[in-house]
Structures are given as C-alpha cells and as structure tokens.
C-alpha positions in Angstrom: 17.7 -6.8 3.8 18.7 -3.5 5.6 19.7 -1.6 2.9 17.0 0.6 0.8 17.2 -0.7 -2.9 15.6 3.0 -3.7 18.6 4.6 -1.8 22.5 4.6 -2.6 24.2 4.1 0.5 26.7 1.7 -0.2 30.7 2.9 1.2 29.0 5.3 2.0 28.1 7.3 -1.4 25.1 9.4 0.5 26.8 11.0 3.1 23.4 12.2 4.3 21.9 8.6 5.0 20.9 8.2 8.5 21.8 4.0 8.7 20.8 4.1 12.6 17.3 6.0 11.8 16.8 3.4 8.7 17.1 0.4 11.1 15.2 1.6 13.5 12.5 2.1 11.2 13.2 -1.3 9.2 12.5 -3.2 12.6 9.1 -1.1 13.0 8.0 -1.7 9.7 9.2 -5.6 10.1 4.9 -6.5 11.6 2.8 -8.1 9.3 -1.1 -7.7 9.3 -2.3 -10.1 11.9 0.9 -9.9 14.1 0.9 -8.2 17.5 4.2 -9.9 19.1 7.1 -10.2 17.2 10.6 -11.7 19.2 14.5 -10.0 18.6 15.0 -13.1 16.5 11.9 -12.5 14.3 13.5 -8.8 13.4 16.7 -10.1 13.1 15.7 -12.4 10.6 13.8 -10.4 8.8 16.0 -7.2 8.7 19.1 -9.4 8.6 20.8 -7.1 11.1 22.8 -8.9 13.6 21.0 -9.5 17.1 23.3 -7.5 18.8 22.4 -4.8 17.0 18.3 -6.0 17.3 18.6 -5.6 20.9 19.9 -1.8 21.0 17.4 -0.7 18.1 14.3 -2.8 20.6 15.4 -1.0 23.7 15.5 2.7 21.8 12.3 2.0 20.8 11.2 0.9 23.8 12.5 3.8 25.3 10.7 6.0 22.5 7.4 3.8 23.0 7.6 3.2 19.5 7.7 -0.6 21.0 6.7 -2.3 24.2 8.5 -5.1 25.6 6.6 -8.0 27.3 9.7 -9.3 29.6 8.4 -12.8 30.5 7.1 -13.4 27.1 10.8 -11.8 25.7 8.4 -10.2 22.7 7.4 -6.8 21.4 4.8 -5.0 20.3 3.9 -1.5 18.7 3.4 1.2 21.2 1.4 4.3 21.1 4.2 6.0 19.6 3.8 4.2 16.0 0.0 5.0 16.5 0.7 8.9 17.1 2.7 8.8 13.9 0.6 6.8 11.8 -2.6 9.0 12.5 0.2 12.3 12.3 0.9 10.8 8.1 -2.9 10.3 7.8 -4.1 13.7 9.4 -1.4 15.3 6.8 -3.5 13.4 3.5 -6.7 15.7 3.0 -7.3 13.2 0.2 -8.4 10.7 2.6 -10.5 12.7 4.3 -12.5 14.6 1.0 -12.5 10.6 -0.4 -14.6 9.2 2.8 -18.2 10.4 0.9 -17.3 9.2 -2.4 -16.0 6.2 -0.6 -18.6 5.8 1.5 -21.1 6.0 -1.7 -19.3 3.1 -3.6 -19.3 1.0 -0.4 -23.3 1.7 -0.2 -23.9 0.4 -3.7 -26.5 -2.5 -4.8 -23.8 -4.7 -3.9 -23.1 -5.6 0.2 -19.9 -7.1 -0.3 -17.8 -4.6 -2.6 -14.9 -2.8 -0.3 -13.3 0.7 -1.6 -10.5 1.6 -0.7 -7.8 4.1 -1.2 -3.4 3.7 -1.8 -0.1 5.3 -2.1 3.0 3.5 -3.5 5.9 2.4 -1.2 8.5 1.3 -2.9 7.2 -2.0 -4.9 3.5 -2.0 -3.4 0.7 -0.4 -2.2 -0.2 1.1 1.4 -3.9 1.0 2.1 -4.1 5.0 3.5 -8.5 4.7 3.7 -10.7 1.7 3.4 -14.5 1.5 3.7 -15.2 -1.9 4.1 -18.1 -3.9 3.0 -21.7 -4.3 4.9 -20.8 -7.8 5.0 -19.5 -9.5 7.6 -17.6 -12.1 5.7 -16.5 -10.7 3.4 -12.6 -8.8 2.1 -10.7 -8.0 5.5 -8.6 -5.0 4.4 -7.9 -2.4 6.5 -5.6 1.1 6.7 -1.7 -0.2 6.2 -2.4 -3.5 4.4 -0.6 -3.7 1.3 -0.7 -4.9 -2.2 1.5 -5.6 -5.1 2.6 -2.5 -6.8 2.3 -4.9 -10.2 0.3 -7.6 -9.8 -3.0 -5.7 -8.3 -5.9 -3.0 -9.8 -5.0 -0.7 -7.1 -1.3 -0.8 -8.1 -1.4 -0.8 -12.3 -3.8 2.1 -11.9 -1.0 4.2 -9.8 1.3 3.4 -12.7 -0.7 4.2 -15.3 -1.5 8.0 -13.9 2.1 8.7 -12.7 4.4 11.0 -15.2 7.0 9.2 -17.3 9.9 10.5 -14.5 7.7 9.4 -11.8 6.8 5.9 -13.5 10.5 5.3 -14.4 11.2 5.8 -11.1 9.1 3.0 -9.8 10.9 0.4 -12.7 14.0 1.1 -11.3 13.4 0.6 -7.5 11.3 -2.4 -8.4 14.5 -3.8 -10.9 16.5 -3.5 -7.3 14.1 -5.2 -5.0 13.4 -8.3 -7.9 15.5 -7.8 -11.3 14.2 -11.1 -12.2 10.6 -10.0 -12.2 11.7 -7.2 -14.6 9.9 -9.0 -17.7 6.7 -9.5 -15.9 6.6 -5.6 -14.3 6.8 -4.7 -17.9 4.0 -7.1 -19.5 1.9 -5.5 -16.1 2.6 -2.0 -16.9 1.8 -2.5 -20.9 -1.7 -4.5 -20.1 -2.8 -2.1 -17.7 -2.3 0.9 -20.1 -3.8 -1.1 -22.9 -6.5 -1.6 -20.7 -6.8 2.5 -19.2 -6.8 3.4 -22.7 -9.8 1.3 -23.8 -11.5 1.0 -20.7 -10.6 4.0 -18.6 -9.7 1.7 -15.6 -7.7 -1.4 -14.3 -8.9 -4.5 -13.5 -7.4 -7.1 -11.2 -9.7 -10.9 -11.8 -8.0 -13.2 -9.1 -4.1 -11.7 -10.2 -3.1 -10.0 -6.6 -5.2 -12.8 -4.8 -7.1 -15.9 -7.2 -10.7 -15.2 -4.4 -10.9 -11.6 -5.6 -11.5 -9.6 -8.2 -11.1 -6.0 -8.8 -10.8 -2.5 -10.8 -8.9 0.5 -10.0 -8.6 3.8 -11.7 -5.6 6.6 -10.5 -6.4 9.8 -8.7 -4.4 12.9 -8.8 -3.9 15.2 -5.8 -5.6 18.8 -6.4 -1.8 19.9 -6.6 -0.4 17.6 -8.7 2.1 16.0 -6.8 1.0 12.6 -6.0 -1.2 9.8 -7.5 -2.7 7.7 -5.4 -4.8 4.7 -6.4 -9.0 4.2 -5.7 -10.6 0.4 -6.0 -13.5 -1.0 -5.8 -13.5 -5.1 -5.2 -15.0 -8.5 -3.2 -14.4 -11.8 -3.1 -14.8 -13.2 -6.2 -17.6 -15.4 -5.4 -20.3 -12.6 -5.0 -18.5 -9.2 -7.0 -19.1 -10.8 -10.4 -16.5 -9.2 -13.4 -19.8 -8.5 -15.4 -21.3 -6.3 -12.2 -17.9 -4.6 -11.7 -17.6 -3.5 -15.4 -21.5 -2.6 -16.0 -22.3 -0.9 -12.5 -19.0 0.3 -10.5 -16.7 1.5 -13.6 -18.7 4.4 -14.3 -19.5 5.3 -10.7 -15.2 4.8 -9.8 -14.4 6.9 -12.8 -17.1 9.9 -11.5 -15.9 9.2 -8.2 -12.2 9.5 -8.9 -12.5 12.8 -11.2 -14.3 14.2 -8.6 -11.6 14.0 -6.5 -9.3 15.4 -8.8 -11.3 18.1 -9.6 -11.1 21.1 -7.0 -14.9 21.9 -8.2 
C-alpha cells in the first residue's frame, strides 16, 4: 500500500523519491472522516509498513505535532500541525474563496436541503476543498476533506470531462494502477458523462456514488488555466428530486461555474 501507483519508485528508478517523507505522509493521510484515534496497528495495517517502522514515523510526527500521542490509551491523533497545513493548502486556492458567494447562493435556493460544494482530484477521487452545507439539519454531512469517487460521482465525471486530453489521460493511467480491473467501468463513466456534458452541459450522479443521493456537477477552470476543479449541487435523495435538480439548479450551476471561470 506504501508505494504511490502515480509515482515510479520501484529499485529505485526516481532517484529523487523521498520514501521516508512518503510514509510519513501515508500514515497522516491513513484517518478517515469520523475517526479521531487511530492505534500503530491501525496504520500499519493500513499502510502495510511494518510496525517497526509505524512506531519511528508516529514518534517524528509526534515530535513535529503533526500527531499527538494519548500514552495510556496507546492511540494518536492529528495535531495542530496537520491543521496549520491544511488551512496553509486552502489559504493558497483563491478559488475557494471567490466560490463562497456563488456557493453560498446555490445553498440559499428554494430548496433547504441542497449542499454545494467544491473538489480537486487526488489520485482516483475527489477532495472536498469548500462545502456550504444545507439549512437543514438532517440532511448530507460533507465537509472540507471528505472524498468521493473520481468515477463513480457528479463531482468527479465533471473533473474529467473539463480536463485536457494529457491531463485526462493522466488520470486513466494512475486509476489503471490503483484498480486495473475497474478499467472497463472508468471508461463506460468517462463516455456517459461526456455524452451527457455534451447534451446537457452538466453531470449527474442519481444514487451512483451513494444509492440516498443524488446529484449534478459541472467542471470549473482556474482563471489561469491550470487546474479544473469540480462544483456540485446535491441532497439526499428523498427531498432533492432529479426533476428539481435538472429544471431549477442546472441553469443556476452552469451561471455559477462560468462565472468563476470568467475573470469578468
């Protein structure tokens, strides 16, 4: 699990590869959404590094406060560190910050339940970088760093579809690495959602990523060109109707995204 299907390392072929840095930063990213504690043998497992090695990478990053250690408990947990980080990456994407208002507009439409948010790829998914969740309090529980399936959600097909051809080919292969035996499906994803761009001028997502919610997406360029990032609009699927989503928040995602790939 260690190794970086996007990256060459093996004997040693990128002689620039930082393996130590690459662990250490495996183990940090080895928390799901919901968990606070994690013990050396959950980030063995997971990482597949020995727990030798777990136990020097913990106390670095202890040491770093990247992680705190709870002795009596023999668990860890993310430290300020990871915060100062996280909010460093964020304070870097002006995006996020010029997409609150649109954001904040879609979340304030007739419907209470509807959350927007905004993603980057990572490898093969999707990284939540600015959510504006609903006015409900039941309702979608996303929040900054959750992710989605690069594939198999809105929010994902709709990066795909506004990436470049070298950009796009780039994600097939990195997803081939990760799961070659999903290659058939990525492909039937990919084709739908560009059918559906083409006809439609957005992605949808109807109970795919998870079978409670539905969804549409549409890509977003940065004002420079260099990334696409993904913008959604979705609910459960009890109370954000297809019909609604199609009829009422296309056209105001589509104004929404062009806006914010328009410098004017």
């Amino acid at each position: 699990m260690m190794d970086d299907p996007g990256v060459d390392t093996e004997d040693g072929k990128d002689r620039n590869f930082v393996t130590a840095l690459a662990r250490g930063l495996e183990v940090l990213r080895c928390f799901k959404m919901g968990e606070t504690a994690l013990t050396n043998t959950d980030f063995s497992e997971r990482t597949g590094l020995p727990k030798a090695t777990i136990t020097r990478l913990t106390h670095t990053l202890c040491a770093l406060e990247y992680l705190i250690a709870d002795s009596r408990a023999g668990t860890y947990r993310l430290g300020a560190g990871v915060l100062q980080l996280g909010f460093g990456v964020l304070g870097g994407m002006d995006i996020a910050e010029r997409a609150k208002p649109q954001m904040r507009a879609l979340r304030n439409g007739p419907n209470s339940y509807i959350t927007v948010a905004m993603g980057e790829r990572h490898k093969d998914d999707v990284v939540y970088m600015a959510v504006q969740p609903s006015r409900e309090d039941v309702a979608l529980s996303m929040r900054i760093g959750s992710r989605l399936p690069l594939f198999h959600s809105a929010i994902g097909r709709a990066i795909l579809v506004g990436m470049d051809d070298d950009e796009r080919a780039e994600a097939f292969d990195v997803a081939q690495r990760i799961a070659p035996q999903n290659a058939a499906a990525h492909r039937a994803a990919f084709d739908k959602a560009q059918q559906e761009y083409q006809t439609l001028g957005y992605c949808t997502g109807y109970g795919e990523w998870r079978p409670d919610v539905n969804g549409i997406a549409v890509p977003v360029r940065s004002l420079d060109g260099a990334r696409v990032f993904g913008l959604n609009v979705g609910g459960p699927s009890f109370h954000v109707k297809k019909r609604q989503l199609e009829t009422v928040y296309a056209k105001l995602l589509t104004q929404a995204a062009q806006n914010l790939s328009s410098s004017t």
